[in-house]
C-alpha positions in Angstrom: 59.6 -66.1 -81.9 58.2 -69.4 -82.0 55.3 -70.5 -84.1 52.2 -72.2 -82.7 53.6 -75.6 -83.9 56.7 -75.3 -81.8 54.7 -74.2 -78.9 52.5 -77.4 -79.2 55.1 -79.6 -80.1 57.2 -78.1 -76.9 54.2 -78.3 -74.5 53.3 -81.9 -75.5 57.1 -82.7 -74.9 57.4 -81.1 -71.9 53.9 -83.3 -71.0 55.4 -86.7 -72.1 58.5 -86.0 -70.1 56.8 -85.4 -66.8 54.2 -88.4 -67.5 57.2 -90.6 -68.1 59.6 -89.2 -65.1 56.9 -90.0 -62.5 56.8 -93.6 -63.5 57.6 -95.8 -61.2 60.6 -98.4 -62.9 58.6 -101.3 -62.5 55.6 -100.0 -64.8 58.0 -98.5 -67.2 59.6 -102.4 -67.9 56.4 -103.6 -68.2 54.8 -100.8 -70.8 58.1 -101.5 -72.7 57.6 -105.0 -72.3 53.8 -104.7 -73.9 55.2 -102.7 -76.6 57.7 -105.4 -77.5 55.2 -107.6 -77.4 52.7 -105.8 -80.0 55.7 -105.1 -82.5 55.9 -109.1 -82.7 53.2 -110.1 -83.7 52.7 -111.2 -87.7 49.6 -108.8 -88.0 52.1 -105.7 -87.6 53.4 -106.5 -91.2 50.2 -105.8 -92.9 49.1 -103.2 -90.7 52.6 -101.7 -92.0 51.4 -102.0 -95.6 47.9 -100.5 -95.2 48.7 -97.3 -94.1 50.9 -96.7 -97.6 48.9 -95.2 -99.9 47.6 -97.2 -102.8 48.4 -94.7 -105.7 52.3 -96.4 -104.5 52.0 -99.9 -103.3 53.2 -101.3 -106.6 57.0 -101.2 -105.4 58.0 -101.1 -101.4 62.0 -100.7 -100.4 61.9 -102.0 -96.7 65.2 -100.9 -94.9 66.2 -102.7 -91.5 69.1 -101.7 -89.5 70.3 -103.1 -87.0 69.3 -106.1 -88.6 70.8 -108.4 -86.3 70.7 -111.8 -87.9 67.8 -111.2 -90.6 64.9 -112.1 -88.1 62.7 -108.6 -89.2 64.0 -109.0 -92.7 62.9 -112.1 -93.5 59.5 -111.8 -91.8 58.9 -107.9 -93.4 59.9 -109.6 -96.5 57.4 -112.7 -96.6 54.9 -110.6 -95.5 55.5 -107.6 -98.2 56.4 -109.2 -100.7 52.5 -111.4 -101.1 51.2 -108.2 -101.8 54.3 -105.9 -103.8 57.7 -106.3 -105.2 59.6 -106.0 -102.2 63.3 -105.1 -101.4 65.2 -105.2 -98.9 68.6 -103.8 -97.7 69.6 -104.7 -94.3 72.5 -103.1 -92.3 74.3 -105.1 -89.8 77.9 -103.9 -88.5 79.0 -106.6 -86.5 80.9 -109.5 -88.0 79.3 -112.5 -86.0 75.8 -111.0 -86.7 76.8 -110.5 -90.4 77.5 -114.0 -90.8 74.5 -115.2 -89.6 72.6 -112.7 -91.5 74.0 -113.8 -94.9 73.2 -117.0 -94.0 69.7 -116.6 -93.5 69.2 -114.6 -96.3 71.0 -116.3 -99.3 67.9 -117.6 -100.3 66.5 -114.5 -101.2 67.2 -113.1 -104.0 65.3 -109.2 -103.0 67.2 -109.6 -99.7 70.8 -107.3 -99.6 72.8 -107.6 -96.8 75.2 -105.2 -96.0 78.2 -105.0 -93.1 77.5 -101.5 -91.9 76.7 -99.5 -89.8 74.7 -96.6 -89.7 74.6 -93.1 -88.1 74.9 -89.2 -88.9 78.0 -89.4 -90.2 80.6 -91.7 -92.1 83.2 -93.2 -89.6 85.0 -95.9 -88.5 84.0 -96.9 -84.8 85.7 -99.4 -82.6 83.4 -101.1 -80.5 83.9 -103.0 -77.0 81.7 -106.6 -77.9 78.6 -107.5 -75.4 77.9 -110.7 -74.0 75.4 -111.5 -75.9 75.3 -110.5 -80.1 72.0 -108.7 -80.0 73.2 -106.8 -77.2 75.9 -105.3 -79.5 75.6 -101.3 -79.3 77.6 -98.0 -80.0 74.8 -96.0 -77.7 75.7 -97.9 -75.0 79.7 -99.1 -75.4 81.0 -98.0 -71.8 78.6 -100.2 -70.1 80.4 -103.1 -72.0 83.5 -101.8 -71.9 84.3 -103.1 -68.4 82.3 -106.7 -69.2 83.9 -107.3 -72.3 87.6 -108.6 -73.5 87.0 -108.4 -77.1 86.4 -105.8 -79.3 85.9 -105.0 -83.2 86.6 -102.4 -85.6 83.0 -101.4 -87.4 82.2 -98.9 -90.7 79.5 -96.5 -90.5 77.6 -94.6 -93.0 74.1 -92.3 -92.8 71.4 -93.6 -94.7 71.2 -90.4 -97.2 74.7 -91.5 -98.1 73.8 -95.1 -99.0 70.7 -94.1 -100.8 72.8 -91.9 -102.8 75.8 -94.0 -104.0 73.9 -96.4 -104.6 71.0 -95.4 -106.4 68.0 -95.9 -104.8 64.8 -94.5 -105.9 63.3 -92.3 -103.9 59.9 -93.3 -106.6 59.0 -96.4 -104.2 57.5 -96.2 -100.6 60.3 -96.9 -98.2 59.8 -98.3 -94.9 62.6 -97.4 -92.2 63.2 -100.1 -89.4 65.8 -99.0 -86.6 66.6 -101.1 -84.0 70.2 -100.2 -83.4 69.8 -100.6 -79.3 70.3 -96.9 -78.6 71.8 -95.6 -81.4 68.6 -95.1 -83.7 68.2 -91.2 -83.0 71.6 -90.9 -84.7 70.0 -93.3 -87.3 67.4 -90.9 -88.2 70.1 -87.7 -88.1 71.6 -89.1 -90.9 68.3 -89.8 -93.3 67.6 -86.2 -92.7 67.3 -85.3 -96.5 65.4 -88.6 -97.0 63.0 -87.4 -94.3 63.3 -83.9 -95.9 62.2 -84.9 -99.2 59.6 -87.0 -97.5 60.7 -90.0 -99.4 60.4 -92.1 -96.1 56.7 -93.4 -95.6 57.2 -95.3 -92.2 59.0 -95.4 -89.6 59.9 -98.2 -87.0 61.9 -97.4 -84.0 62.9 -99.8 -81.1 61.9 -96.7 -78.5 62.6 -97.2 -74.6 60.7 -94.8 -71.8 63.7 -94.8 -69.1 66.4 -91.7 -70.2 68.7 -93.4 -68.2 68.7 -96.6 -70.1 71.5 -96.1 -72.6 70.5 -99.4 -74.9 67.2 -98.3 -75.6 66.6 -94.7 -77.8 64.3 -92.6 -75.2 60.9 -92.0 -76.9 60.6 -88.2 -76.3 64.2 -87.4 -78.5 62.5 -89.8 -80.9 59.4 -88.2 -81.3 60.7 -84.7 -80.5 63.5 -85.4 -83.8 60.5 -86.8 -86.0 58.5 -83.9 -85.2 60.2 -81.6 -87.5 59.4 -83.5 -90.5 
């Protein structure tokens, strides 16, 4: 029998989907569009900061994946960093990507990239390559598949994994950025002890409002996941 949490959490679901499924496409690119648009401003750094709590703002671990070539990294860091020690470990699976990334990041020192890719479970994917290197996705491979002629052989891991063989106090406030164009639901699968233990303050999820687009992570499985924690 369920409790009255899973009958509000169900019911507000079940609201959201309808909202969002009699949406015409046109309004649905442009509410996404708006959203992108929000997230990009600089202000979203330090409204980041402000809502962890003080008693823990002496240390902050920021983790970005899907980190693409360092662009939220760099600007989370600056931005973090004025007002805590800041670190950050930034995932990015894909080889062209990676190399940019390292680029832009060897001057700072609090900045650790690493050439992964992360998911629910360990595994070695091979991916079909998009057009365009921020278009790179695992969600969404077998609409590249016919587009592309290359392809490369990526490692994944879950977060919970990393955090654990590597040592990462769970002490700190950690901010979670996933922008893995599709694949962040399978992100959060695979931080669900960090999310357990509550040891993740904030989340930040690239979120799209169409379930048919395959790059974007659809909002409701998002929120629905998220939910339970």
């Amino acid at each position: 029998m369920k409790n009255n949490k899973e009958i509000l959490k169900t019911k507000m679901l079940d609201c959201l989907k309808t909202v969002l499924s009699n949406l015409p496409n046109n309004l649905i690119r442009k509410l996404q569009e708006g959203l992108c648009v929000v997230a990009e401003q600089d202000s979203i750094c330090s409204k980041v900061f402000s809502h962890v709590p003080d008693s823990r703002k002496n240390e902050i671990v920021f983790l970005d994946v899907g980190a693409n070539i360092g662009q939220t990294s760099i600007k989370f860091y600056r931005a973090l960093s004025s007002q805590a020690k800041t670190t950050v470990y930034c995932f990015e699976p894909f080889s062209d990507n990676f190399k940019e990334l390292s680029k832009n990041t060897s001057h700072f020192s609090n900045i650790h990239p690493f050439k992964l890719g992360i998911g629910s479970s360990k595994s070695i994917m091979t991916i079909p390559l998009a057009p365009h290197s921020e278009w790179h996705s695992i969600a969404n491979m077998d609409a590249w598949k016919s587009n592309s002629s290359k392809e490369e052989e990526i490692s994944i891991t879950t977060l919970d994994i990393f955090v654990e063989e590597n040592s990462l106090s769970l002490s700190s406030p950690i901010i979670l950025k996933t922008d893995t164009e599709g694949y962040d639901l399978h992100v959060l699968q695979g931080a669900k002890l960090l999310l357990q233990k509550k040891a993740i303050d904030i989340v930040i999820c690239e979120v799209g409002f169409n379930q048919e687009d395959k790059q974007h992570s659809y909002f409701p499985d998002i929120y629905s996941y998220l939910m339970d924690f």
